[in-house]
SERO-4910 file (N, C-alpha, C, O; in steps of 0.05 Angstrom, whole numbers):
BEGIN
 pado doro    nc1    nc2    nc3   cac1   cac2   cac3    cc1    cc2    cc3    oc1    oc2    oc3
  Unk    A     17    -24      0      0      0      0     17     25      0      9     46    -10
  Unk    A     44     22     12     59     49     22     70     54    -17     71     74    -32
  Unk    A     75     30    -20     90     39    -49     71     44    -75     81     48    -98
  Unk    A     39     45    -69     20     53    -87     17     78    -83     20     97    -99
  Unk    A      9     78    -55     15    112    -45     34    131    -62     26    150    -76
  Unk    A     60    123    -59     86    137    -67     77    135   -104     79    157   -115
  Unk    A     71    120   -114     70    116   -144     45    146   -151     48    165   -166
  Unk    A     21    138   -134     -5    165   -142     11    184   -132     19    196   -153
  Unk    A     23    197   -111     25    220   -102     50    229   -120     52    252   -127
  Unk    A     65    214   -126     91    224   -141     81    232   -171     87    251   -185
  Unk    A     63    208   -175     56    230   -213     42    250   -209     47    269   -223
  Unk    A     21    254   -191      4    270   -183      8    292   -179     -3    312   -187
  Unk    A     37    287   -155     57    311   -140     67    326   -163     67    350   -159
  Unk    A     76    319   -188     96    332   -204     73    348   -225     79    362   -245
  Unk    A     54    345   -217     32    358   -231     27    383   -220     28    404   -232
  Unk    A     23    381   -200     10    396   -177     29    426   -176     24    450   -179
  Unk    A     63    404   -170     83    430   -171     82    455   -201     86    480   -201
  Unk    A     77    436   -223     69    448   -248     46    469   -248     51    492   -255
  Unk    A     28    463   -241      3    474   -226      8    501   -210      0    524   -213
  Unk    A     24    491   -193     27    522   -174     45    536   -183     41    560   -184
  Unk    A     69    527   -192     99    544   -208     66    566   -228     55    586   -220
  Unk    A     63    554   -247     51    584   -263     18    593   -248      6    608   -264
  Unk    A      8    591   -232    -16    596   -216      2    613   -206    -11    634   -205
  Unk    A     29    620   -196     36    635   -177     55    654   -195     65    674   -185
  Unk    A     60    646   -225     80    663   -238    106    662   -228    123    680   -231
  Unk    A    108    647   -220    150    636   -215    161    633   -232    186    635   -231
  Unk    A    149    626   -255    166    630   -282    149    643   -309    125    639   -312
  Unk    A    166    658   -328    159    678   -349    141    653   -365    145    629   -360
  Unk    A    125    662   -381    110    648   -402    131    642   -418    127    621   -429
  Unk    A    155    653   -425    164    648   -440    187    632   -435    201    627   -454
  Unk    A    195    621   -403    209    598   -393    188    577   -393    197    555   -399
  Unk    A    165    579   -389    157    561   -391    147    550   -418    144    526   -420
  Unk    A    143    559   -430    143    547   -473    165    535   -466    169    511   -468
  Unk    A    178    546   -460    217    534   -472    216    511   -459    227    492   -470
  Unk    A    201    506   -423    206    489   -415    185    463   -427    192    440   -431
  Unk    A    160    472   -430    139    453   -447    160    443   -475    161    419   -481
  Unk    A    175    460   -488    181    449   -513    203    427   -510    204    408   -526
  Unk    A    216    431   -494    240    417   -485    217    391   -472    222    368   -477
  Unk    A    205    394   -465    200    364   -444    177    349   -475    180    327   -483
  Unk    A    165    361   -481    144    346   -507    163    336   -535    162    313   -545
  Unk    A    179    359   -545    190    355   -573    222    344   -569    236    338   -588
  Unk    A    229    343   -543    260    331   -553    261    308   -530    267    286   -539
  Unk    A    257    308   -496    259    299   -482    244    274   -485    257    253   -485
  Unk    A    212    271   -487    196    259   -488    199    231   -511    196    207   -508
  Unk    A    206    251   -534    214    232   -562    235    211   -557    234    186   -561
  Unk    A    254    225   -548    276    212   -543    269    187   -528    268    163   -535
  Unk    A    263    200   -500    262    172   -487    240    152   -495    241    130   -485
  Unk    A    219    157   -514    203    134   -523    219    124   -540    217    100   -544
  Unk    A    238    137   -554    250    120   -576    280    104   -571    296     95   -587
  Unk    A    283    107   -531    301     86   -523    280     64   -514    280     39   -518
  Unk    A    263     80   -500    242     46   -489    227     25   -509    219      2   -504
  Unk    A    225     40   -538    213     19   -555    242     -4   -567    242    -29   -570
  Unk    A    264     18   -573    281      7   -580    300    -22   -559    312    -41   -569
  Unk    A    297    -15   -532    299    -39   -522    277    -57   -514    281    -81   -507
  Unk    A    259    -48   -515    237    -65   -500    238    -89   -520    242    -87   -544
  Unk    A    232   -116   -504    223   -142   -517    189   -150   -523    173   -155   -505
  Unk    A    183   -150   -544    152   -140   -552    136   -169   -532    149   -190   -535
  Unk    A    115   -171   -516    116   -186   -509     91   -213   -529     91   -208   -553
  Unk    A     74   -236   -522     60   -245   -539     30   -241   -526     19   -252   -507
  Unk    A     24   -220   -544    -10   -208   -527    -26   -217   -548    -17   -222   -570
  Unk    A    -55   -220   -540    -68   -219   -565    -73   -193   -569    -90   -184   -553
  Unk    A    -58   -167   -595    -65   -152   -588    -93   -134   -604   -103   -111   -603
  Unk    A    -97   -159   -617   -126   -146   -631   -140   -140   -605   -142   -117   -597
  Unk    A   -152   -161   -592   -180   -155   -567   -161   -133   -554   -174   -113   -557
  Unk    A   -142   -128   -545   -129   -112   -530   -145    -84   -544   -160    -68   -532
  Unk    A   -136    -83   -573   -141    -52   -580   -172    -47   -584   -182    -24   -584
  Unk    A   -188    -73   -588   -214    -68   -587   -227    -69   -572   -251    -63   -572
  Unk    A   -214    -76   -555   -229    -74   -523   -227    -43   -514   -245    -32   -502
  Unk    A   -207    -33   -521   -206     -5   -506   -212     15   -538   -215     40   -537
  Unk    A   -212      6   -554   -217     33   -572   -245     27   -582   -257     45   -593
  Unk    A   -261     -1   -581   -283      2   -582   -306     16   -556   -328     28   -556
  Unk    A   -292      9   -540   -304     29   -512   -306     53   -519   -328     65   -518
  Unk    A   -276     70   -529   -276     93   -522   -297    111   -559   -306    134   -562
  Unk    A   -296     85   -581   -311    101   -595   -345    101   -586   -363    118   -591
  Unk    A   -347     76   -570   -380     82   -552   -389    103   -541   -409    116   -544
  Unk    A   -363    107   -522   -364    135   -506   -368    158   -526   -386    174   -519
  Unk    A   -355    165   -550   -356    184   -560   -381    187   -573   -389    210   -574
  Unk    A   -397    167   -585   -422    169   -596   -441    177   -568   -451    199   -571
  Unk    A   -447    164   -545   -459    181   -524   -450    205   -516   -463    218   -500
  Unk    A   -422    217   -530   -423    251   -514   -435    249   -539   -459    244   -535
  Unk    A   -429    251   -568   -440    265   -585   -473    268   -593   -482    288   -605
  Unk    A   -487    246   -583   -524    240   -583   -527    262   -559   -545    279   -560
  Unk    A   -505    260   -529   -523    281   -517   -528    313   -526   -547    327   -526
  Unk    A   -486    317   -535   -488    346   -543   -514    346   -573   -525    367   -581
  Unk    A   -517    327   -581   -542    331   -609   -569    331   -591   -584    348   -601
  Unk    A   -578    322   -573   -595    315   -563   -606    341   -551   -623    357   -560
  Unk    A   -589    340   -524   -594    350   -502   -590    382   -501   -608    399   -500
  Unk    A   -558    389   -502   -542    411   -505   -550    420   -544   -537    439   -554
  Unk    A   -575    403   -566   -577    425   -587   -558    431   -607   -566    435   -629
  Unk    A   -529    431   -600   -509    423   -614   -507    420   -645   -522    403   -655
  Unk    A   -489    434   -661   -487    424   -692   -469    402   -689   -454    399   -670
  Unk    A   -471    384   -712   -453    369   -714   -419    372   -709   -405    358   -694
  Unk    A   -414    387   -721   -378    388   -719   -373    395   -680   -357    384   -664
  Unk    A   -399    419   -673   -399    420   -644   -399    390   -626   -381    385   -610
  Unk    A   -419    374   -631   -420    350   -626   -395    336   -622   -388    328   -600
  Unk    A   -378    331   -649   -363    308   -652   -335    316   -628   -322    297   -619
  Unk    A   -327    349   -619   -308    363   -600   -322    347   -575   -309    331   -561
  Unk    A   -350    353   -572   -363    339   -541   -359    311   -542   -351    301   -521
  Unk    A   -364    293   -567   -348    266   -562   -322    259   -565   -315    237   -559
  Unk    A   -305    277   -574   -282    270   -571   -276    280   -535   -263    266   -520
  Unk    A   -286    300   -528   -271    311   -495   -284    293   -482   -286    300   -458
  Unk    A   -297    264   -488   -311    245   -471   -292    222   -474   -282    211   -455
  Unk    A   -288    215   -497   -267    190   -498   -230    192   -497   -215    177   -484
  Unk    A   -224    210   -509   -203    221   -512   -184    214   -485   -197    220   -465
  Unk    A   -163    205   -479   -158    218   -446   -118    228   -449   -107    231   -471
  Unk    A   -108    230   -428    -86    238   -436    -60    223   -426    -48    219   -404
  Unk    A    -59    216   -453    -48    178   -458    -14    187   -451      3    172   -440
  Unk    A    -11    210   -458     24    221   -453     34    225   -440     54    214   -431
  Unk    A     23    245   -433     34    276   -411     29    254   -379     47    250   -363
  Unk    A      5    246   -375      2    232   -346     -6    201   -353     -5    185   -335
  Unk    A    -14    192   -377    -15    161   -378     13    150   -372     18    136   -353
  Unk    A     33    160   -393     54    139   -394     77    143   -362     93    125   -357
  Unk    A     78    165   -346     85    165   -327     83    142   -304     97    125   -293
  Unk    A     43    156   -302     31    130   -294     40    107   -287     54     96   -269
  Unk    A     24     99   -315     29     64   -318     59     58   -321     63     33   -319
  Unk    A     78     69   -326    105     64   -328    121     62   -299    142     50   -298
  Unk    A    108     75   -274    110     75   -246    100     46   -239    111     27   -227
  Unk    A     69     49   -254     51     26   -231     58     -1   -239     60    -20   -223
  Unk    A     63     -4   -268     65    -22   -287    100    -36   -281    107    -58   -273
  Unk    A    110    -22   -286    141    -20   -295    142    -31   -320    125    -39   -335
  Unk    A    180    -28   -322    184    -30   -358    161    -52   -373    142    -47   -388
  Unk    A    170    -73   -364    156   -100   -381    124    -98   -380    111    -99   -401
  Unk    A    113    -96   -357     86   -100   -368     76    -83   -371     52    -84   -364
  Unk    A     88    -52   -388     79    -31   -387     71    -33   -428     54    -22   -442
  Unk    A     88    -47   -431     78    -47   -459     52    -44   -479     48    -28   -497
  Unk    A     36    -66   -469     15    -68   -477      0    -41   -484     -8    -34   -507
  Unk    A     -2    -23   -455      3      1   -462      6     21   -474    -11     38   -480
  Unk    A     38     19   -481     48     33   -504     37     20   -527     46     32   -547
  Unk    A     25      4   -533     13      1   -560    -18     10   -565    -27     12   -587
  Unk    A    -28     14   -546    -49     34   -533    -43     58   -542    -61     64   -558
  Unk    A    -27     74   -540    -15     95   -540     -8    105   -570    -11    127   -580
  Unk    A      2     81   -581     17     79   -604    -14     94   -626    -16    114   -640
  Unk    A    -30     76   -621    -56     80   -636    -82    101   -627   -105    102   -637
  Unk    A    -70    115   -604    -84    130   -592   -100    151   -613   -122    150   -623
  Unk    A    -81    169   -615    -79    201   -635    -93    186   -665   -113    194   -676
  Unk    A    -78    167   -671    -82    159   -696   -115    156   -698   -126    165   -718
  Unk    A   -129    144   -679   -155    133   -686   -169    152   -684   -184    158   -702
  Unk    A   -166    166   -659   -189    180   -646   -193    209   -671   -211    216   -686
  Unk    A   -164    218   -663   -168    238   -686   -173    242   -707   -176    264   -717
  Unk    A   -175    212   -722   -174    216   -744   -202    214   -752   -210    230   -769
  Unk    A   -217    198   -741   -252    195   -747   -261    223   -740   -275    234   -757
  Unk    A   -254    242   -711   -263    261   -709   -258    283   -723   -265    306   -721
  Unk    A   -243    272   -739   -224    302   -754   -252    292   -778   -272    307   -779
  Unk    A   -250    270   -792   -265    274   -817   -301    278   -808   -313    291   -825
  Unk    A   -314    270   -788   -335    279   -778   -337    306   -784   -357    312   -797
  Unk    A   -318    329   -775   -310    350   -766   -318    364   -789   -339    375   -795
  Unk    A   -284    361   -809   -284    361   -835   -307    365   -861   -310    384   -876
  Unk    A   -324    334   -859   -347    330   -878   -364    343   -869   -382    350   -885
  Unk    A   -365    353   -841   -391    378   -839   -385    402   -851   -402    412   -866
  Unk    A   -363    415   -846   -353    436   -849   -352    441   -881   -361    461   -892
  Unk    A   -340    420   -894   -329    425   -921   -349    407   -936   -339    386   -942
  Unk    A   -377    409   -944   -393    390   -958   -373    385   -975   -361    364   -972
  Unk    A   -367    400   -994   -358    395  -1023   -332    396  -1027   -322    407  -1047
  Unk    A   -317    381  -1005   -290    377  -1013   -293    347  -1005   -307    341   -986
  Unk    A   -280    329  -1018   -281    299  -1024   -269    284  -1009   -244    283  -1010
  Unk    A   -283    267   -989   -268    254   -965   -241    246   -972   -226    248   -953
  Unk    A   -229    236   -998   -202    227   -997   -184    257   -987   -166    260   -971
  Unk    A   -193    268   -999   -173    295   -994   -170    301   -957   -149    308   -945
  Unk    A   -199    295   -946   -196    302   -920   -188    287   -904   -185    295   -881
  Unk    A   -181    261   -913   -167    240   -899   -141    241   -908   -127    228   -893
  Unk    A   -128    253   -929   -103    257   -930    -92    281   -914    -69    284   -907
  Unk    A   -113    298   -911   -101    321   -891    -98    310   -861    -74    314   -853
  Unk    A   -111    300   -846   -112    286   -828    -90    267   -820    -82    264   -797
  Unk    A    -84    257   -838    -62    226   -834    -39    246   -835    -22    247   -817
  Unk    A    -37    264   -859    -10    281   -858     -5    292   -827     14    287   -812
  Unk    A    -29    307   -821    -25    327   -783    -24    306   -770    -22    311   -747
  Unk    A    -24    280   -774    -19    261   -755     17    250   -750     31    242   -732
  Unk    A     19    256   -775     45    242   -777     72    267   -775     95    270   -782
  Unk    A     55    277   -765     72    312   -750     81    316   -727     98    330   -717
  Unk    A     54    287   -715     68    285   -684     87    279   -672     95    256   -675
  Unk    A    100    294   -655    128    285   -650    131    265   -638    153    254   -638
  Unk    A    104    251   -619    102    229   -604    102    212   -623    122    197   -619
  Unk    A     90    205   -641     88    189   -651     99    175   -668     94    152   -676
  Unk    A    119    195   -676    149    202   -699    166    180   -678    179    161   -686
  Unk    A    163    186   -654    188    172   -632    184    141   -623    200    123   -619
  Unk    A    157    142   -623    145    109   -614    147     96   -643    146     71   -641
  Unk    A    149    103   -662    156     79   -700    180     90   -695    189     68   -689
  Unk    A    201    106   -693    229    101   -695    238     85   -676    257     71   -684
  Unk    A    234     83   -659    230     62   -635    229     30   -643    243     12   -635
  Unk    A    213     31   -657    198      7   -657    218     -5   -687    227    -27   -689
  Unk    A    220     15   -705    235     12   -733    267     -6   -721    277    -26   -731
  Unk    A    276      7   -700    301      4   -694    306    -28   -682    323    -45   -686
  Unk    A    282    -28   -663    274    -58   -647    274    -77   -682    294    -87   -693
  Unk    A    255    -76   -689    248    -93   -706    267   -103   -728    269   -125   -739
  Unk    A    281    -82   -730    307    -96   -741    331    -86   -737    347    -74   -751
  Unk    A    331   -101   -701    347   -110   -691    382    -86   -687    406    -92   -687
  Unk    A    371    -66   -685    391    -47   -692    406    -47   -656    395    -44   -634
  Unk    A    433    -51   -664    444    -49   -635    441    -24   -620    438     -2   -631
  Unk    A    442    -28   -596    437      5   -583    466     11   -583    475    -11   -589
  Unk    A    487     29   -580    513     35   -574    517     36   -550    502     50   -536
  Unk    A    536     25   -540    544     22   -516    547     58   -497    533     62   -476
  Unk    A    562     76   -506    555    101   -507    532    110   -500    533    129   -485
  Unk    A    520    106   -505    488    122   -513    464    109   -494    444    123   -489
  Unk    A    470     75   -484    458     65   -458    454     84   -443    429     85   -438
  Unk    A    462     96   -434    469    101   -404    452    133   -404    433    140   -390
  Unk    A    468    149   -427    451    180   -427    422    175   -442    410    196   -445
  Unk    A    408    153   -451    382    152   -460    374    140   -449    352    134   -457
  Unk    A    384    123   -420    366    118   -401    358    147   -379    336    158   -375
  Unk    A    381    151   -370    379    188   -356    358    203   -365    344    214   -348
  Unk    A    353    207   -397    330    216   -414    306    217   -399    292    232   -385
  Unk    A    307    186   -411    277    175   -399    271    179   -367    250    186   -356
  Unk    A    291    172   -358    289    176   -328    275    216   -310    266    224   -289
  Unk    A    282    228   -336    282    258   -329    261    266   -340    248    284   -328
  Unk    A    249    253   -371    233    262   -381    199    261   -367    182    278   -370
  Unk    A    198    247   -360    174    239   -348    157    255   -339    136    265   -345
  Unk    A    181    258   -309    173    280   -291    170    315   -307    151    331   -302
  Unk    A    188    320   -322    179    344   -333    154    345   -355    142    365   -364
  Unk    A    151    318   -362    123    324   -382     98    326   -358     78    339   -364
  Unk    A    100    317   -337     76    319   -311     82    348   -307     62    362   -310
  Unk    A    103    358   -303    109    391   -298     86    408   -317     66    422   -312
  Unk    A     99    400   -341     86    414   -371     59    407   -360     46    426   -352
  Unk    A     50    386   -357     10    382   -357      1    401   -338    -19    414   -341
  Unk    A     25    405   -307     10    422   -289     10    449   -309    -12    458   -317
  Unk    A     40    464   -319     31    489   -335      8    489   -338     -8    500   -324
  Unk    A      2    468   -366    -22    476   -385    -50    470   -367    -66    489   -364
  Unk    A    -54    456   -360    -77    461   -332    -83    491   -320   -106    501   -316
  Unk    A    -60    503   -313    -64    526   -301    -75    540   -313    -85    559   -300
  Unk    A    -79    542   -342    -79    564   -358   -107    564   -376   -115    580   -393
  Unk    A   -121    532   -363   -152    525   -362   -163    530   -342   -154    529   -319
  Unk    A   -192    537   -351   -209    554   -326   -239    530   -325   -249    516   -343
  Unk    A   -243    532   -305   -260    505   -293   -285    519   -287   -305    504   -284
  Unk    A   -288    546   -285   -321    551   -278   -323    557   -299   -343    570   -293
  Unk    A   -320    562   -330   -336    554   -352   -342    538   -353   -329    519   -346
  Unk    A   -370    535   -365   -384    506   -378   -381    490   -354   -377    466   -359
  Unk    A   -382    496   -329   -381    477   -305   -397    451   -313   -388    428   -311
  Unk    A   -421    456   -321   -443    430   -317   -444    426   -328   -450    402   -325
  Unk    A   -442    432   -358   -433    409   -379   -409    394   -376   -408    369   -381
  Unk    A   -389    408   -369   -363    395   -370   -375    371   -341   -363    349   -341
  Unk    A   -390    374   -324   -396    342   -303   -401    328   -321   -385    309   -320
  Unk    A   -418    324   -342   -430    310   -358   -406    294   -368   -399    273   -357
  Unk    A   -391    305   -393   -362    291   -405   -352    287   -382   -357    263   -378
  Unk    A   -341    296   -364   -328    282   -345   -327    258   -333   -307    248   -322
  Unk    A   -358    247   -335   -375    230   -316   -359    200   -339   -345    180   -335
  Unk    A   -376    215   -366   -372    200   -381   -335    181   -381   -327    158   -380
  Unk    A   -326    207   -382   -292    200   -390   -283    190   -371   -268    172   -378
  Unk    A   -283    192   -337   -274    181   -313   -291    156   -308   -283    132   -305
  Unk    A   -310    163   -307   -334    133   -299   -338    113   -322   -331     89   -322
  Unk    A   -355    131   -346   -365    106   -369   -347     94   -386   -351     71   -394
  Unk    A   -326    107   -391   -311     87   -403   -290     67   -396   -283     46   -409
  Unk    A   -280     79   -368   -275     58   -356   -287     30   -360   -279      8   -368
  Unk    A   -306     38   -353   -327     20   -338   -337      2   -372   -334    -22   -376
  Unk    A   -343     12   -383   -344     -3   -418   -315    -21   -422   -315    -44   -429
  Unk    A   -293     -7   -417   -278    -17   -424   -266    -45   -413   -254    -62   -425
  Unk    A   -273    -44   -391   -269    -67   -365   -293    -87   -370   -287   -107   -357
  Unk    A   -308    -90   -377   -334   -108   -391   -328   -116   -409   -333   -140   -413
  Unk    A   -313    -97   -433   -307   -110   -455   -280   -127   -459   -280   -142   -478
  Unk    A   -262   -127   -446   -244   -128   -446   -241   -161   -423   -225   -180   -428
  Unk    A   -259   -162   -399   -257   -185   -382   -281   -201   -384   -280   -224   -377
  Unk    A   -304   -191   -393   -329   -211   -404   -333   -220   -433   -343   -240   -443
  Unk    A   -320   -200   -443   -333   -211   -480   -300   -220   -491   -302   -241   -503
  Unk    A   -278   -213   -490   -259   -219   -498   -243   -237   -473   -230   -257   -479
  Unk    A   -246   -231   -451   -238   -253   -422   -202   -247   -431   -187   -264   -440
  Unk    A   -196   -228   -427   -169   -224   -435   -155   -225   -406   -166   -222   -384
  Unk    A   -135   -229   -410   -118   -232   -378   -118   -211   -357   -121   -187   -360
  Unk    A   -113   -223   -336   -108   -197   -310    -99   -170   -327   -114   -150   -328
  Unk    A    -71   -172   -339    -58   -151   -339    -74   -137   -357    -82   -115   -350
  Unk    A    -81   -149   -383    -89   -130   -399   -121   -117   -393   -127    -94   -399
  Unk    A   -136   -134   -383   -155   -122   -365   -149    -94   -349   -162    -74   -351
  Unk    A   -131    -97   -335   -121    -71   -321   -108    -45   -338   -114    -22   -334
  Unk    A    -89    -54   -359    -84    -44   -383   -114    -29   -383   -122    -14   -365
  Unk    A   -127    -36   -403   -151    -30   -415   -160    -11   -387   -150     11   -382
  Unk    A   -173    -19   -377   -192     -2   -348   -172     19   -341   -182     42   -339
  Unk    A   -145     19   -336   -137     51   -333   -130     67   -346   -122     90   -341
  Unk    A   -136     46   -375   -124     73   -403   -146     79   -400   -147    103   -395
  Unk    A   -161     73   -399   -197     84   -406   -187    110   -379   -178    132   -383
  Unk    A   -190    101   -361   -202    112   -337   -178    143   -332   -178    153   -310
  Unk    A   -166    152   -345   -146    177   -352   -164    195   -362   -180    194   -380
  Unk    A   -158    209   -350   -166    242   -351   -172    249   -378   -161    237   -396
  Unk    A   -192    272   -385   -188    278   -415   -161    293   -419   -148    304   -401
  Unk    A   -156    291   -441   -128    301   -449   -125    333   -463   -141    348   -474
  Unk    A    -99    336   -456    -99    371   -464   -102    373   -498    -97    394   -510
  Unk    A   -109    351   -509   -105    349   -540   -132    359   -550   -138    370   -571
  Unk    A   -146    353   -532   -170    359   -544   -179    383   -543   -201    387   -554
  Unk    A   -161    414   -524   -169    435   -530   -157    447   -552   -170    466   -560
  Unk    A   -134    440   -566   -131    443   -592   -145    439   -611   -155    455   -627
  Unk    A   -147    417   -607   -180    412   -631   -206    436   -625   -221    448   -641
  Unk    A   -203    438   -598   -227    459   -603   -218    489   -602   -234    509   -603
  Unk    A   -192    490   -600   -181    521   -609   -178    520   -641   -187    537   -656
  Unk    A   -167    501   -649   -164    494   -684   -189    501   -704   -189    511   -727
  Unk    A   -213    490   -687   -241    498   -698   -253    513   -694   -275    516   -705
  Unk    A   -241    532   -670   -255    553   -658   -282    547   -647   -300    563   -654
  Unk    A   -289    526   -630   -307    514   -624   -310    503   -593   -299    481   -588
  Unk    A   -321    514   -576   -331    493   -554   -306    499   -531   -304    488   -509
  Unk    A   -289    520   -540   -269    519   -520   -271    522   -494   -253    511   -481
  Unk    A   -290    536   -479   -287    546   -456   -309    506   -441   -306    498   -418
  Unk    A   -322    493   -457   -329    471   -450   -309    456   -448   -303    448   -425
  Unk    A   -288    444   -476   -266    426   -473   -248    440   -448   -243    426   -428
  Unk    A   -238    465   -447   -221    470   -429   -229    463   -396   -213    453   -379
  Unk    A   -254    470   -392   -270    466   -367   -266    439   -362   -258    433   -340
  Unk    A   -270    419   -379   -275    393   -375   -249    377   -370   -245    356   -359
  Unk    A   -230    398   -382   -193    380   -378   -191    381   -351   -183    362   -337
  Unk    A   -197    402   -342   -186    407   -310   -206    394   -287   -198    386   -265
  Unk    A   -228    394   -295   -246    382   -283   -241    349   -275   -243    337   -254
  Unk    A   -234    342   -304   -233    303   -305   -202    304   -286   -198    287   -269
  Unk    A   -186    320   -291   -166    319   -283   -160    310   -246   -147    297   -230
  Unk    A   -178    326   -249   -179    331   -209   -200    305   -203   -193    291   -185
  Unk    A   -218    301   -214   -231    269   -208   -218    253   -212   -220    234   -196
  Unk    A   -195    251   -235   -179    227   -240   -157    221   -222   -142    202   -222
  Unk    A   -156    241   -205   -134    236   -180   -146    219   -155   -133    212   -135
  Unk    A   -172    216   -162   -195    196   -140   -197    175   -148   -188    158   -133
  Unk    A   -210    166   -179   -210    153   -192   -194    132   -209   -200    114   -225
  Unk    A   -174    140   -200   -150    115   -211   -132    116   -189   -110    107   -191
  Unk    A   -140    126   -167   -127    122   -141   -136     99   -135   -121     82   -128
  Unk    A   -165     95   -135   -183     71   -136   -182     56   -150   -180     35   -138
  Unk    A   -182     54   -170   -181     35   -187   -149     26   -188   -148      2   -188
  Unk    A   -126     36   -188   -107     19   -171   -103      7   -154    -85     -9   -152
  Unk    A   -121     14   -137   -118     -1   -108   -127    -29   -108   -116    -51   -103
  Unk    A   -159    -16   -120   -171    -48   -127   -166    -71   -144   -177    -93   -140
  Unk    A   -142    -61   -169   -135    -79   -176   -104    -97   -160    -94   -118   -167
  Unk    A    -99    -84   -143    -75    -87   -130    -83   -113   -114    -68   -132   -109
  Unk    A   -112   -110   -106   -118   -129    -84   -126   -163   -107   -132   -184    -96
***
């Protein structure tokens, strides 16, 4: 129990300090870009692309793995989007931002810390292949939803090539296939280079939890309060909870990946999705409300749900 403790309070803690450093202005906006850019675009990359490159892939089934958790999370997204059509009135493209800030969660900045604490190296993988197909899926159906409302008369191939291109921009994602390119065939690591790309990884972590507290601070939580309960409910409670059904009743997949699945689900919404709704000029003061919101439940919520799977 003492060393579950230490695992939530330590990712949590490095948040928090993030959180109060710019809530209190201890550092310039413009140390802190430098420090966000340094921990996302060079730090971050790097060390995914020492952990894929040594990691030993393990033997998962990993189809049910990814359909267990990405068929959950596209469920979830069709219930935010029927309510924002429903309930909240909503246009379509408005809609598909409310189902993405419902399924979406934030697989980077506080997933891979996370589960890379609770998990450790080896059984953290599964995971990272979670991760791997994160951006790719989610964004990409919601981008052309988005898209085909917005642009009747521009021709889905075109808008799916815009899409796959802004995907393949990501720097995360650039780092987990060079990673994986290098594993797969078999490229030696340099003896050299062991040692300072483990340090990497070892440093990067904690400063991408730093970066999440920044960008948190700089979201405001009494907008869109009561809608943002709604996605929240959804993104902390329902998909969990879909995902853990699907994943140990219909597919009966193992302990680990059961747990896999139930805490990728069960992560906070992610800071990705107020881009999407600054990108579209759409829904921001809701997506923003809702990051910080899920955020602060998800420090209850997978406090719990670690525990319980611990036992």
């Amino acid at each position: 129990m003492n060393n579950l403790t230490y695992i939530i309070f330590s990712v949590f803690g490095y948040v928090i300090i993030g959180f109060i450093i710019k809530k209190l202005n201890i550092l310039s906006d413009k140390i802190s870009d430098k420090f966000d850019y340094l921990s996302f675009n060079i730090l971050l990359p790097l060390a995914l692309i020492a952990y894929f490159w040594q990691i030993k892939f393990p033997n998962i089934n990993t189809l049910s793995l990814l359909i267990s958790f990405f068929g959950a999370g596209i469920i979830v997204f069709f219930i935010g989007f029927l309510i924002a059509v429903k309930k909240f009135k909503y246009k379509i493209d408005d809609s598909a931002l409310v189902g993405l800030g419902s399924c979406f969660g934030n697989s980077v900045a506080l997933g891979i810390p996370l589960m890379h604490s609770f998990l450790g190296k080896v059984n953290v993988m599964p995971y990272m292949i979670l991760v791997l197909f994160h951006g790719l899926i989610h964004f990409t159906y919601t981008t052309l939803i988005i898209e085909s409302y917005r642009n009747r008369t521009l021709k889905l191939h075109s808008q799916f090539f815009r899409t796959i291109t802004g995907l393949l921009k990501n720097i995360v994602l650039v780092g987990i296939f060079f990673g994986i390119l290098l594993n797969y065939y078999k490229v030696s690591q340099p003896s050299f280079l062991i040692s300072p790309l483990n340090n990497i990884s070892n440093f990067a972590l904690p400063c991408v939890l730093i970066s999440l507290g920044f960008a948190l601070a700089k979201f405001n939580l009494i907008l869109s309060f009561r809608k943002s309960l709604i996605l929240t409910f959804l993104k902390n409670i329902i998909h969990p909870l879909i995902g853990f059904i699907i994943s140990k009743y219909f597919f009966q997949l193992d302990d680990l990946l059961v747990l896999t699945v139930t805490l990728a689900a069960a992560l906070p919404s992610g800071s990705q999705t107020y881009y999407f709704a600054f990108r579209y000029n759409s829904q921001k003061d809701l997506i923003s409300s809702n990051i910080v919101l899920s955020t602060f439940i998800s420090f209850f919520t997978l406090s719990i749900l670690i525990i319980l799977f611990s036992f």
